[in-house]
Biopython code that builds the backbone (N, CA, C, O; Angstrom):
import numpy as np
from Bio.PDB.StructureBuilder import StructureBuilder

atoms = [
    (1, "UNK", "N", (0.805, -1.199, 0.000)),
    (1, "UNK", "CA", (0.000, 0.000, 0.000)),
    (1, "UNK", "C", (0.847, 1.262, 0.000)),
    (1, "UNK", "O", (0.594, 2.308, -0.598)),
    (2, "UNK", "N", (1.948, 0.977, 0.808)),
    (2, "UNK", "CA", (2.538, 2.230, 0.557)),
    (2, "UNK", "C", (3.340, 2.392, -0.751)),
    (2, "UNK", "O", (3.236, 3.609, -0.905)),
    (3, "UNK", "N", (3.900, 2.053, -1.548)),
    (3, "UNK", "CA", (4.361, 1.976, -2.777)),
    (3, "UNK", "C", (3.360, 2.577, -3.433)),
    (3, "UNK", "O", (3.848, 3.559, -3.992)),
    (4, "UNK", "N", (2.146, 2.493, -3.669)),
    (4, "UNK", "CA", (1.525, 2.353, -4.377)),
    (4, "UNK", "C", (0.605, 4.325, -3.825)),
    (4, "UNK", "O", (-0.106, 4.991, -4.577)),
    (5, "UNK", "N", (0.857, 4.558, -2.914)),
    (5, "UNK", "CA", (0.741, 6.121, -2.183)),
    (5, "UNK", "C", (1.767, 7.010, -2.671)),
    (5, "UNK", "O", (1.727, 8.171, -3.077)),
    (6, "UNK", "N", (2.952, 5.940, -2.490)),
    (6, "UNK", "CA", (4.218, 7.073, -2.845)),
    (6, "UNK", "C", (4.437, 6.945, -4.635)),
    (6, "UNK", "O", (5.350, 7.422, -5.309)),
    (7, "UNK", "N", (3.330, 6.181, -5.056)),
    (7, "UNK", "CA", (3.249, 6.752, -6.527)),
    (7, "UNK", "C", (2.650, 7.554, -6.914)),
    (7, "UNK", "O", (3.019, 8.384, -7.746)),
    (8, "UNK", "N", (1.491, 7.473, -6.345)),
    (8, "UNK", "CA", (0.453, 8.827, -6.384)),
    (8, "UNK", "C", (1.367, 10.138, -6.087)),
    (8, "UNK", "O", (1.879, 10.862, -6.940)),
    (9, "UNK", "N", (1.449, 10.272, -4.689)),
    (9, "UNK", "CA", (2.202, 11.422, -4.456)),
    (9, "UNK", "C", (3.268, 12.065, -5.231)),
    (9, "UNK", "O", (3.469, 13.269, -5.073)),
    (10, "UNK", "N", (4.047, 11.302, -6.144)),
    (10, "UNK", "CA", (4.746, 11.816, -6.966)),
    (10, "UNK", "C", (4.603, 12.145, -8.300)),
    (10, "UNK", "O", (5.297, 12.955, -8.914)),
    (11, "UNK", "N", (3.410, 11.302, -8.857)),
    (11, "UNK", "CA", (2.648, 11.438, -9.805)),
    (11, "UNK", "C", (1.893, 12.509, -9.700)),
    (11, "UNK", "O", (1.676, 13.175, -10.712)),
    (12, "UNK", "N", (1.129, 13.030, -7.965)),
    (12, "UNK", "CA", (0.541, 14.306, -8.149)),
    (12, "UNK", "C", (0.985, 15.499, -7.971)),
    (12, "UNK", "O", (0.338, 16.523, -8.195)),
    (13, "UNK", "N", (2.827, 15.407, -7.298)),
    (13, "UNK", "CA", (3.533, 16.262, -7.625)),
    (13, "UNK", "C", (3.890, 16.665, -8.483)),
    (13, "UNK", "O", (3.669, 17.864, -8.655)),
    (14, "UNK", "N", (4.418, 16.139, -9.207)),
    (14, "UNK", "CA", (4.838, 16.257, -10.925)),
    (14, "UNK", "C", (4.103, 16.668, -11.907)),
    (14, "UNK", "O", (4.524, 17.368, -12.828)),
    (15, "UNK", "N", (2.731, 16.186, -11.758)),
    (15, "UNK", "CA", (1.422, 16.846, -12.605)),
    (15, "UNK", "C", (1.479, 18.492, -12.045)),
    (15, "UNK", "O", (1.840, 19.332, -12.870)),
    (16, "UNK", "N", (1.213, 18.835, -11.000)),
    (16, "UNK", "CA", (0.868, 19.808, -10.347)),
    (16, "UNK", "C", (2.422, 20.522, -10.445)),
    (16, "UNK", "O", (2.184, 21.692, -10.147)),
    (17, "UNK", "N", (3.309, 20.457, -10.605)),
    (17, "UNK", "CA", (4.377, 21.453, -10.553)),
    (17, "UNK", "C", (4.579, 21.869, -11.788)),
    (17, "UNK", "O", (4.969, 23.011, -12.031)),
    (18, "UNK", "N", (4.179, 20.413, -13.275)),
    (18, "UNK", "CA", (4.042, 20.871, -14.361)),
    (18, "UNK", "C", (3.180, 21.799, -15.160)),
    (18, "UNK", "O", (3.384, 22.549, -16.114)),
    (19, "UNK", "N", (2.109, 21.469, -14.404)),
    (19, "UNK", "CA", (0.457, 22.785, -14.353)),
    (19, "UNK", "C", (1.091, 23.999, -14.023)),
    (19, "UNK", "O", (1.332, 24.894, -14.833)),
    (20, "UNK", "N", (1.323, 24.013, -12.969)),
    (20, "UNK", "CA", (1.398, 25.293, -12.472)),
    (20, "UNK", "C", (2.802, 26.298, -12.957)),
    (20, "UNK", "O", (2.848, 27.521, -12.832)),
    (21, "UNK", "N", (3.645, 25.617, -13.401)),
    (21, "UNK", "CA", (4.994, 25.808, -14.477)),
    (21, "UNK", "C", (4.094, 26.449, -15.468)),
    (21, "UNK", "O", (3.697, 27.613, -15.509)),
    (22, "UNK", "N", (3.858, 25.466, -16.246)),
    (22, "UNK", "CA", (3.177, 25.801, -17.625)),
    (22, "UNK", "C", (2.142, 27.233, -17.624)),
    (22, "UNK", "O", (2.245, 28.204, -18.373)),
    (23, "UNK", "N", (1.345, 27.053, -16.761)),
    (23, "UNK", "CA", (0.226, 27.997, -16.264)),
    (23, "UNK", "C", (0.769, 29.646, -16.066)),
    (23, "UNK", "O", (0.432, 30.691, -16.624)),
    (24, "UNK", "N", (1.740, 29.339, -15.026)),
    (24, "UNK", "CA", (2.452, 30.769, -14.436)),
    (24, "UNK", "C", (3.341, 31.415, -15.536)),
    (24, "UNK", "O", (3.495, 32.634, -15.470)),
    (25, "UNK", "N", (4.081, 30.566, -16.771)),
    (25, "UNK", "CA", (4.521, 31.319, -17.288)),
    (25, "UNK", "C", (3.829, 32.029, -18.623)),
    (25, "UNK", "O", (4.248, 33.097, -19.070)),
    (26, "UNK", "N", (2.721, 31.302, -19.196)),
    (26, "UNK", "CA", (2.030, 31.823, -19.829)),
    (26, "UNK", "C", (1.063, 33.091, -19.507)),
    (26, "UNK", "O", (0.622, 33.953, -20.266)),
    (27, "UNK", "N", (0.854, 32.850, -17.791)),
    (27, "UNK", "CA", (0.567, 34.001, -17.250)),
    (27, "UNK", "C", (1.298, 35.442, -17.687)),
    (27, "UNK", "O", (1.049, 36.439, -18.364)),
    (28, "UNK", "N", (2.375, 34.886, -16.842)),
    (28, "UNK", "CA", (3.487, 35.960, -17.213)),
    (28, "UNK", "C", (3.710, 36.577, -18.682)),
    (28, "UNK", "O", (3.333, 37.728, -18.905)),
    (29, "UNK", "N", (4.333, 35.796, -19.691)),
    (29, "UNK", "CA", (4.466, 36.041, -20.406)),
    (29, "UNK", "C", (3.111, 36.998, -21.275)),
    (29, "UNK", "O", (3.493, 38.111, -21.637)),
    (30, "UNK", "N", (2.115, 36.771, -21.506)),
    (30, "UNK", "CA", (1.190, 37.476, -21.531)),
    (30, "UNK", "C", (0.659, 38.923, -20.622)),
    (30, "UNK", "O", (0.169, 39.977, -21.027)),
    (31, "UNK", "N", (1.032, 38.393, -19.088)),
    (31, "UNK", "CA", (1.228, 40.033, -18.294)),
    (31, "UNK", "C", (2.018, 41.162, -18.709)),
    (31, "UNK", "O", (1.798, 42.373, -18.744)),
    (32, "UNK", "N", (3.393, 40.139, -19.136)),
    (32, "UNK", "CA", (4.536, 41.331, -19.146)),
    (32, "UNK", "C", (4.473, 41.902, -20.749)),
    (32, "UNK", "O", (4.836, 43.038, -21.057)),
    (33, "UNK", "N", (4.017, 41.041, -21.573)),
    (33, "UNK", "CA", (3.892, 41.395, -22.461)),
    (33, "UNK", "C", (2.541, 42.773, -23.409)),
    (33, "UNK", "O", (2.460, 43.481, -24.413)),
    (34, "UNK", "N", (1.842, 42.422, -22.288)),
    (34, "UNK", "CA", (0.605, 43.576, -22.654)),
    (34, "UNK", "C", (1.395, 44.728, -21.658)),
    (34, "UNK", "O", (1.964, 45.624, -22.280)),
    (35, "UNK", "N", (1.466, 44.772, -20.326)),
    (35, "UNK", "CA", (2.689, 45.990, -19.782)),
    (35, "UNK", "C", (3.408, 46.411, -20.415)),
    (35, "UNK", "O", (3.148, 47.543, -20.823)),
    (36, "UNK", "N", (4.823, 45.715, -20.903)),
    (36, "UNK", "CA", (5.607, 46.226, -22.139)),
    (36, "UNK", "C", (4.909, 46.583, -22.758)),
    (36, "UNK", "O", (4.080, 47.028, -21.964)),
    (37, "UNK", "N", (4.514, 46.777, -23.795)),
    (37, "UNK", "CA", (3.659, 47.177, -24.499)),
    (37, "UNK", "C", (3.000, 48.650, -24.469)),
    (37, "UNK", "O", (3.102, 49.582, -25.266)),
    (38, "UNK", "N", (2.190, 48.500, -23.091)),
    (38, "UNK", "CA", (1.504, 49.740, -22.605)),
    (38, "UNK", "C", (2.579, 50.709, -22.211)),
    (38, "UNK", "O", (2.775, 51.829, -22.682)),
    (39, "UNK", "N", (3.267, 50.064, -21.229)),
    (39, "UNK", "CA", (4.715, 50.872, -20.562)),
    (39, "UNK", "C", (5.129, 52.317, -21.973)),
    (39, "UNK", "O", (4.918, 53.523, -22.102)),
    (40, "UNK", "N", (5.926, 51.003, -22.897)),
    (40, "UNK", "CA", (6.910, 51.905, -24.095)),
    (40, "UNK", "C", (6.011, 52.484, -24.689)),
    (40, "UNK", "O", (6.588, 53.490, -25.101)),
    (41, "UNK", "N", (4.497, 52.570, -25.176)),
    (41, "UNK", "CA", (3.966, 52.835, -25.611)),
    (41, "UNK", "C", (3.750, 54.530, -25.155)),
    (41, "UNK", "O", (3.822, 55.554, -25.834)),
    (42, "UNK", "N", (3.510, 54.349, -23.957)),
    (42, "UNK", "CA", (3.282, 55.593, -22.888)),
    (42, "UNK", "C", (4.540, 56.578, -22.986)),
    (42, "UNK", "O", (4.454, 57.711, -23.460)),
    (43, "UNK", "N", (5.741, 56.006, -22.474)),
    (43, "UNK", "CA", (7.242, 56.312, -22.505)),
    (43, "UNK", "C", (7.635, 56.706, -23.684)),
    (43, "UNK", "O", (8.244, 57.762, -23.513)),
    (44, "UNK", "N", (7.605, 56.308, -25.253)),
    (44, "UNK", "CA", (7.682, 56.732, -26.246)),
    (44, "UNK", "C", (6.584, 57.842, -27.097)),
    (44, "UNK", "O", (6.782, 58.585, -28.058)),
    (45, "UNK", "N", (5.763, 57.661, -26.538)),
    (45, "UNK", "CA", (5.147, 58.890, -26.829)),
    (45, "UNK", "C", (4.794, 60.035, -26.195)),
    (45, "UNK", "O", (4.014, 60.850, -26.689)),
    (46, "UNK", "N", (5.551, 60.212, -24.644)),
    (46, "UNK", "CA", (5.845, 61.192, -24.635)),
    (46, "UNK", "C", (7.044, 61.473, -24.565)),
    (46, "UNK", "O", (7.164, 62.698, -24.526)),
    (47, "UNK", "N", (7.975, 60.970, -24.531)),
    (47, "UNK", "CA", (9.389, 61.327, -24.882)),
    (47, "UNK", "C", (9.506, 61.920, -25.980)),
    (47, "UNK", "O", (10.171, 62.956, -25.994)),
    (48, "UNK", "N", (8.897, 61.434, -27.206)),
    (48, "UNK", "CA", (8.504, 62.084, -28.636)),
    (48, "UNK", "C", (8.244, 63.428, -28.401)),
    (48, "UNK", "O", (9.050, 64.347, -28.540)),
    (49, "UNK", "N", (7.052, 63.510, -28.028)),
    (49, "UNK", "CA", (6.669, 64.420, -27.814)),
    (49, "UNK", "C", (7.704, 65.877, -27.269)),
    (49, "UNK", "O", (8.035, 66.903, -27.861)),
    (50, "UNK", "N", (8.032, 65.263, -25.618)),
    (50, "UNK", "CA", (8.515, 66.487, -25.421)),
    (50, "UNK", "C", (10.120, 66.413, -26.429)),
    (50, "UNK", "O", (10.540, 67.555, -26.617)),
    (51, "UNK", "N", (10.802, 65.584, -26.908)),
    (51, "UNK", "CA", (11.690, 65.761, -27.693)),
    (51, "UNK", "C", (11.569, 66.626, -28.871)),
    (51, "UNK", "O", (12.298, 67.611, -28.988)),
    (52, "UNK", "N", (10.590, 66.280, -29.849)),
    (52, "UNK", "CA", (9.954, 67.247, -30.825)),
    (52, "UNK", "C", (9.852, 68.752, -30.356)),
    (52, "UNK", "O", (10.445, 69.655, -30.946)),
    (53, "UNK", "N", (9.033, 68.952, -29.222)),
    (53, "UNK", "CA", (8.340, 69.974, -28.899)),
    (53, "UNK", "C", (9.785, 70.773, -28.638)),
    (53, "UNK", "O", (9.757, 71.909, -29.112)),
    (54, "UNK", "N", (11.045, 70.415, -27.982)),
    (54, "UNK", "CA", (12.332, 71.052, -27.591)),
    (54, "UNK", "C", (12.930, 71.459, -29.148)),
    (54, "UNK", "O", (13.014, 72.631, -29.517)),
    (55, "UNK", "N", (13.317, 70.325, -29.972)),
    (55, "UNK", "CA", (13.411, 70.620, -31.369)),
    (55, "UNK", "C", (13.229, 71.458, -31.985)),
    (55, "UNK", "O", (13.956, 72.127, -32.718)),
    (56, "UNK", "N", (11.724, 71.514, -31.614)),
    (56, "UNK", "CA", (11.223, 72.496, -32.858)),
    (56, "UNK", "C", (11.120, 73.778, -32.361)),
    (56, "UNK", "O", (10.520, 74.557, -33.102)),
    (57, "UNK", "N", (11.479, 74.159, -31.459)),
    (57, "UNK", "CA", (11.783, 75.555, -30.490)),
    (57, "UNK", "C", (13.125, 75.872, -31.501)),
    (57, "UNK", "O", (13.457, 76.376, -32.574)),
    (58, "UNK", "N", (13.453, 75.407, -30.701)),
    (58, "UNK", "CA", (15.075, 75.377, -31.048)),
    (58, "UNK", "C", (15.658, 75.349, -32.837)),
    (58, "UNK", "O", (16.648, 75.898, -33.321)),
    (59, "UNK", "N", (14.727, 74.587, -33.426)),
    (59, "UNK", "CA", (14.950, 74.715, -34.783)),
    (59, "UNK", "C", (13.246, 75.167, -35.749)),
    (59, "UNK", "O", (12.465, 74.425, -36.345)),
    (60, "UNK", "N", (13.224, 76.453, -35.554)),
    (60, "UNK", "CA", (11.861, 76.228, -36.056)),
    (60, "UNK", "C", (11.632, 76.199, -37.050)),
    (60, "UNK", "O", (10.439, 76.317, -37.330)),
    (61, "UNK", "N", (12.927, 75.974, -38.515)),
    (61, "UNK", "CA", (12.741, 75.981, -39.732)),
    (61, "UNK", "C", (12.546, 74.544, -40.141)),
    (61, "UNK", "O", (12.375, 74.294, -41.334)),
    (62, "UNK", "N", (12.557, 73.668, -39.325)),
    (62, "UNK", "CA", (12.517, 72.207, -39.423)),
    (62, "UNK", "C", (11.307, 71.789, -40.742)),
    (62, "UNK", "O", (11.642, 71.102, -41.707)),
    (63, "UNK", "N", (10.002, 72.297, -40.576)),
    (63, "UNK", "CA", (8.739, 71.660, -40.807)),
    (63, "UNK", "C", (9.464, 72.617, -42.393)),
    (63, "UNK", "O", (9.138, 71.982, -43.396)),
    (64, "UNK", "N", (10.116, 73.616, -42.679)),
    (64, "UNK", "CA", (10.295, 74.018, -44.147)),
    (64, "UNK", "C", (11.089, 72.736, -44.745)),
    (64, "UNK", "O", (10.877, 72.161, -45.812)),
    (65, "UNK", "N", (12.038, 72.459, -43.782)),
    (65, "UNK", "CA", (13.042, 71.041, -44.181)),
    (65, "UNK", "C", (12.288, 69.937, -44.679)),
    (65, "UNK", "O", (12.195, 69.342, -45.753)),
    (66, "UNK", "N", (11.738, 69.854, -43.451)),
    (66, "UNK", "CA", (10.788, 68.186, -44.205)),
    (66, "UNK", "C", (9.595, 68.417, -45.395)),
    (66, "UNK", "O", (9.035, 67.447, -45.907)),
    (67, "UNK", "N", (9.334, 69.555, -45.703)),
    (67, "UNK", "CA", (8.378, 70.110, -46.649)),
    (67, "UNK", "C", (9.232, 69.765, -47.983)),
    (67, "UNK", "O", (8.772, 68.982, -48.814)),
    (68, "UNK", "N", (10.526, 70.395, -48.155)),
    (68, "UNK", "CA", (11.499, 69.812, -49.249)),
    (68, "UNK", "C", (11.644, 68.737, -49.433)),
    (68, "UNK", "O", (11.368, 68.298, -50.549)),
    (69, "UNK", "N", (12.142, 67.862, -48.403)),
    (69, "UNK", "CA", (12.597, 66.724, -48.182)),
    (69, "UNK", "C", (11.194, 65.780, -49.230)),
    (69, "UNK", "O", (11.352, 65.283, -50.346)),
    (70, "UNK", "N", (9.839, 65.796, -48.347)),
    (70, "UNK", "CA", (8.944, 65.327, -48.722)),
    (70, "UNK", "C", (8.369, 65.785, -50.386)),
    (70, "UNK", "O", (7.566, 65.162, -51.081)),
    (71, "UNK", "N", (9.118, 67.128, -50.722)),
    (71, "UNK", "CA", (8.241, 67.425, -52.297)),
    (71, "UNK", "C", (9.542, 66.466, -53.093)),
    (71, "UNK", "O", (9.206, 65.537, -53.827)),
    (72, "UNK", "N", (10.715, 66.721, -52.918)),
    (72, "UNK", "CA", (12.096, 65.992, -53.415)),
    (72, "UNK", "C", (11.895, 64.359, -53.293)),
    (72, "UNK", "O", (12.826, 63.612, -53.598)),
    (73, "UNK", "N", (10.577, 63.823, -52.811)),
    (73, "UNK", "CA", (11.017, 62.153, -52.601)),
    (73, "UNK", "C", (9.834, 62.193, -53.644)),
    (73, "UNK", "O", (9.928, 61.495, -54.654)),
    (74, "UNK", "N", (8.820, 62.914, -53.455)),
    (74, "UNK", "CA", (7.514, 62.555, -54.643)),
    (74, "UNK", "C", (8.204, 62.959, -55.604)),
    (74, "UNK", "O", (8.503, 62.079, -56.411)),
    (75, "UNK", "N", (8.563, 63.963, -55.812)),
    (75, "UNK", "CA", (9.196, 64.310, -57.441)),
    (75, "UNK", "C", (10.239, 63.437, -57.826)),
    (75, "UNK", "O", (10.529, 63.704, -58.992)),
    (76, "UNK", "N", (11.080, 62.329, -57.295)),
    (76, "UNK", "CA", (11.943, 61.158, -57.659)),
    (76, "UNK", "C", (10.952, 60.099, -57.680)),
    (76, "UNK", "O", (11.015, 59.455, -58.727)),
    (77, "UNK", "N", (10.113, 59.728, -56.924)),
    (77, "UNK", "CA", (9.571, 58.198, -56.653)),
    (77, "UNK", "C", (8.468, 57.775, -57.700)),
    (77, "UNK", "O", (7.256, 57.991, -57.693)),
    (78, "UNK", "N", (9.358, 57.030, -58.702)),
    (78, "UNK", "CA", (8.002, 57.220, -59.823)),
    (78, "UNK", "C", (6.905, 57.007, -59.838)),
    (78, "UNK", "O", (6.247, 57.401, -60.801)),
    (79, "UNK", "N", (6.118, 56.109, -58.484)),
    (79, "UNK", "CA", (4.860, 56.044, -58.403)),
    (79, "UNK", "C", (4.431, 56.928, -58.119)),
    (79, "UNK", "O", (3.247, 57.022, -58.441)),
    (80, "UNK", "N", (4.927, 57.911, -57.503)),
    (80, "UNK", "CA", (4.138, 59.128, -57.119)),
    (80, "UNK", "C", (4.168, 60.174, -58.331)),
    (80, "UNK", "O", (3.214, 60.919, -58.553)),
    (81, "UNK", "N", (4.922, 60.171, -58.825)),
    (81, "UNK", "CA", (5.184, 60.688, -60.419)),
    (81, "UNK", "C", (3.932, 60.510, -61.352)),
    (81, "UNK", "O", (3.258, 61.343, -61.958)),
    (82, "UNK", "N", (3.823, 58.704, -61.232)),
    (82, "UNK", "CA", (2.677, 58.860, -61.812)),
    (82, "UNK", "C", (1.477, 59.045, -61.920)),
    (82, "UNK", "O", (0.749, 59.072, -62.912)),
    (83, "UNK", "N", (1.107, 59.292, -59.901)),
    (83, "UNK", "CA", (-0.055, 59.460, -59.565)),
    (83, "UNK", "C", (0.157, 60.910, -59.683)),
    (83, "UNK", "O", (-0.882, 61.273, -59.133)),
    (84, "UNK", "N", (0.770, 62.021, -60.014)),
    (84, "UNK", "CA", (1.127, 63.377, -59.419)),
    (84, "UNK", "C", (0.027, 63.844, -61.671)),
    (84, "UNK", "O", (-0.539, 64.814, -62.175)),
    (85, "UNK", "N", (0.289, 62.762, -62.003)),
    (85, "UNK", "CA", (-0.003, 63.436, -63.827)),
    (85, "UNK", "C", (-1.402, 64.127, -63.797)),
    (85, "UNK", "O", (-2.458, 63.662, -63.366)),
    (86, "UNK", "N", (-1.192, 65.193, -64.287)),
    (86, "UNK", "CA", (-2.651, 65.795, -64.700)),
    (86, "UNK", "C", (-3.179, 65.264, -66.361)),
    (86, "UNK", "O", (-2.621, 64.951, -67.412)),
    (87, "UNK", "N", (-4.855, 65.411, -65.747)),
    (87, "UNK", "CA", (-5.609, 65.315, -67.393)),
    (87, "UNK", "C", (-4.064, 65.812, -68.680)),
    (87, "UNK", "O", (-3.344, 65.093, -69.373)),
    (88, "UNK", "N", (-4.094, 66.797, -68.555)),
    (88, "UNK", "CA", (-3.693, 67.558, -69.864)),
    (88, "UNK", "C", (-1.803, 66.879, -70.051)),
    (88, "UNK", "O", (-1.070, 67.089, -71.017)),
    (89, "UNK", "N", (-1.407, 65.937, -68.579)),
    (89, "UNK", "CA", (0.335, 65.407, -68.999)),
    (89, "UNK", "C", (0.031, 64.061, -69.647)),
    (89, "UNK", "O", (0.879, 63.623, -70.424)),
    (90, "UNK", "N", (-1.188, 63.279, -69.402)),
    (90, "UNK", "CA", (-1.676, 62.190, -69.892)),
    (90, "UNK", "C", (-1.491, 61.808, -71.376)),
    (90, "UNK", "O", (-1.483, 60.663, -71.828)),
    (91, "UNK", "N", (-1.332, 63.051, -72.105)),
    (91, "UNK", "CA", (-1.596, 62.186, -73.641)),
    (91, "UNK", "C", (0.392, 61.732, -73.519)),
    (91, "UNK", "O", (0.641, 60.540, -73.696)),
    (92, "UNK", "N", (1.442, 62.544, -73.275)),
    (92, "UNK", "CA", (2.416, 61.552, -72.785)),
    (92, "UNK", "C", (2.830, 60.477, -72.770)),
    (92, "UNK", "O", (3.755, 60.123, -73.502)),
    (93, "UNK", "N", (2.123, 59.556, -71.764)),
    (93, "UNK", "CA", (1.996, 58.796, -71.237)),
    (93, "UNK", "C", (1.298, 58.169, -72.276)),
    (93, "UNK", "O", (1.739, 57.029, -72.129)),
    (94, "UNK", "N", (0.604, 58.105, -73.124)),
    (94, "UNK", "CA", (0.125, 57.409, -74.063)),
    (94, "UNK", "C", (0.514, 56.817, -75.112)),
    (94, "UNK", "O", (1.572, 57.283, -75.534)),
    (95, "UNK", "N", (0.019, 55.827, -75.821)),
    (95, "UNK", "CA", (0.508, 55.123, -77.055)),
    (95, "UNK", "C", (0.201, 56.110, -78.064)),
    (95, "UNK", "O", (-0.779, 56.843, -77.934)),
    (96, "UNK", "N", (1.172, 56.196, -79.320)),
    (96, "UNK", "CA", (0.912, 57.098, -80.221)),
    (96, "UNK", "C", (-0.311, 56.419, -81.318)),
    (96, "UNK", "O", (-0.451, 55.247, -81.666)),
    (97, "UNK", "N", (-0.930, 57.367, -81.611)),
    (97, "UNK", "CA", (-1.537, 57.289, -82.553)),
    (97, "UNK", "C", (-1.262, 56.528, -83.800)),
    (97, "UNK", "O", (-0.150, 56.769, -84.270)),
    (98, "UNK", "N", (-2.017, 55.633, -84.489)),
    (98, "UNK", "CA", (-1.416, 55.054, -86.139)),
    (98, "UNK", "C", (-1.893, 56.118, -87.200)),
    (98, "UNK", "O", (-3.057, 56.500, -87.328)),
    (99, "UNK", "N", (-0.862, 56.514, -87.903)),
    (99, "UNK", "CA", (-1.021, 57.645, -88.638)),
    (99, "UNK", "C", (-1.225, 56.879, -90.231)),
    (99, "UNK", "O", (-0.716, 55.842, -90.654)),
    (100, "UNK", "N", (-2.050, 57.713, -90.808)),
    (100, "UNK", "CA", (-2.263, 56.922, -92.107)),
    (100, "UNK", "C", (-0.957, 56.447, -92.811)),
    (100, "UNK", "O", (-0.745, 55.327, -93.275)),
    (101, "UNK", "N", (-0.119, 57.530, -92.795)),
    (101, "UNK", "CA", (1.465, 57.421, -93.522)),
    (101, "UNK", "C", (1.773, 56.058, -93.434)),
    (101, "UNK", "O", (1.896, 55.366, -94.445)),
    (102, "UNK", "N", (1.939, 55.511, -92.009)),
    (102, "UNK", "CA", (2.258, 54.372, -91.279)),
    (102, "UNK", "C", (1.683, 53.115, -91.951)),
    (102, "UNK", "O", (2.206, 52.017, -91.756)),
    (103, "UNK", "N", (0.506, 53.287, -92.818)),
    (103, "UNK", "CA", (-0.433, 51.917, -92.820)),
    (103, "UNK", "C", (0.290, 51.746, -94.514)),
    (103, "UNK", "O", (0.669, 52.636, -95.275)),
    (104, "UNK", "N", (0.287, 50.418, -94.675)),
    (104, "UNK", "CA", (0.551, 50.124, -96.178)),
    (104, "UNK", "C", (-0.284, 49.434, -96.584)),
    (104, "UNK", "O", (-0.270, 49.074, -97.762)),
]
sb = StructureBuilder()
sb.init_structure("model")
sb.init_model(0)
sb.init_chain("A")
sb.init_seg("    ")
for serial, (resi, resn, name, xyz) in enumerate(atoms, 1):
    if name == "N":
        sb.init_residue(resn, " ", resi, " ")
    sb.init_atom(name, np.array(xyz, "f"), 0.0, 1.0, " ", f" {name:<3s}", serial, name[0])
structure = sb.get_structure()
């Protein structure tokens, strides 16, 4: 009888330390992971913030900078090139016409 107790008991140790292993760290991992999360989330946006806000004191021609910066990447990036075409740059962009000359 006792053999047969001190199997249980170790059998219900082992279950139960593996539960509660398994259990606690998925806990965790899921706690710390929505915290992280919230934490840097909080921390990085206002650090941004007041970082920017010092910046742009300090440099207030900045927003003319990135105004260039940003017309200089559409005017290179040819998708934006080609979304930038008006009605009237369109014929361009088009296949030419077959001109009678052309036909034999």
């Amino acid at each position: 009888m006792s053999s047969i107790a001190l199997c249980l008991s170790v059998c219900l140790s082992v279950c139960l330390s593996v539960c509660l292993s398994v259990c606690l760290s998925v806990y965790l991992s899921i706690y710390l992971s929505i915290y992280l999360s919230i934490y840097l989330s909080i921390y990085l946006s206002i650090y941004l913030s007041i970082y920017l806000s010092i910046y742009l004191s300090i440099y207030p021609r900045l927003p003319v900078f990135l105004n260039v910066c940003l017309s200089f990447h559409l005017s290179v990036h040819p998708y934006h090139r080609i979304l930038r075409i008006s009605p009237l740059q369109k014929e361009h962009f088009q296949y030419p016409q077959e001109h009678s000359s052309w036909e034999k």
